[in-house]
Structure formats: structure tokens, C-alpha cells
Phi, psi and omega in degrees: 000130182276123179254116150251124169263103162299167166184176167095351187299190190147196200253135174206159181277157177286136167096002185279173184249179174192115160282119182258145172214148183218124191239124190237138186219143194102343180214162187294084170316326186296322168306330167258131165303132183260121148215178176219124167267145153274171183185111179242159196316139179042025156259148157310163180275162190235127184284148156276308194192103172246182210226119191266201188273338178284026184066355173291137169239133164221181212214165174286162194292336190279007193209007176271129183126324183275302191248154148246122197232142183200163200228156178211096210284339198268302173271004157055094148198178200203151187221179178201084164305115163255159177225161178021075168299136156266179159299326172253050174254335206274123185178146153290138179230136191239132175260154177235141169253097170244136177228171187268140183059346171242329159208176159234129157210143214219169191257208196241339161102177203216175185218116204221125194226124181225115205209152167301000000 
């Protein structure tokens, strides 16, 4: 059974940090691309940022400079470092495990609220 367990989300002030971590069980983590989308009220969900299995990352122009998405092959997990949060930063964020022809699969999300 395939698991990603999000966690690290919260309450943080604008220009504050955050570490996301998404911990994956069930599938040979080193095989899959790794990413984490958002969604925020009455918005479509968004990609953020992805991490392939050679480590290359790239990320949205809205969140580049800012968020750092990385992978740990060893502890199957993928983290997503926010940095200068904005308000409009506030979403569930969700990691995705995709590899082509063996899955898609996704977690249950985290909630990141960046407010006075």
C-alpha cells in the first residue's frame, strides 16, 4: 500500500519559514519524481515544485528564489524549504510520487497559513 504522509505545515508570519516534509512507503522511492502542489481556497490545485530521480529541480516562477524542493533517497522522503513566505502563500500542500506507466500518487496535504 502506497503512503505519503505530509507534515511541517502551519501558522507563520509573512517573510517567515517553513519546512514541508512528505515521507513515502510502498514504492521504491528513488524511481519517482517527486513534487509538491498547492491549493488554495476556491483555487485550482497548482504545481510548486518538482525534484526528478537525478535531483534536478525546477520550480514556478511564483516561488522561485524562495522555496527549495530536495529529495533524501535514503529516508524516502522529499522536503520543500519555504523561505520569505507571503500571504499568498496560504494553501494545502500536497506531495506527489509520479513515475510513468507505474503511478500517480498523492498525500493528504498540509495546511500553510501565512498571516499577522
Amino acid at each position: 500500500q502506497v503512503q505519503l504522509v505530509e507534515s511541517g505545515g502551519g501558522l507563520v508570519q509573512p517573510g517567515g519559514s517553513l519546512r514541508l516534509s512528505c515521507a513515502a512507503s510502498g514504492i521504491i522511492f528513488r524511481t519517482f519524481r517527486m513534487a509538491w502542489y498547492r491549493q488554495a481556497p476556491e483555487k485550482q490545485r497548482e504545481w510548486v515544485a518538482s525534484v526528478t530521480t537525478s535531483g534536478v529541480t525546477i520550480y514556478a516562477d511564483s516561488v522561485k528564489g524562495r522555496f527549495t524542493i530536495s529529495r533524501d533517497n535514503v529516508k524516502n522522503t522529499v522536503y520543500l524549504q519555504m523561505n520569505s513566505l507571503k500571504p499568498e502563500d496560504t494553501a494545502v500542500y500536497y506531495c506527489q510520487a509520479f513515475m510513468s506507466g507505474r503511478g500517480d500518487y498523492w498525500g493528504q496535504g498540509t495546511q500553510v497559513t501565512v498571516s499577522l
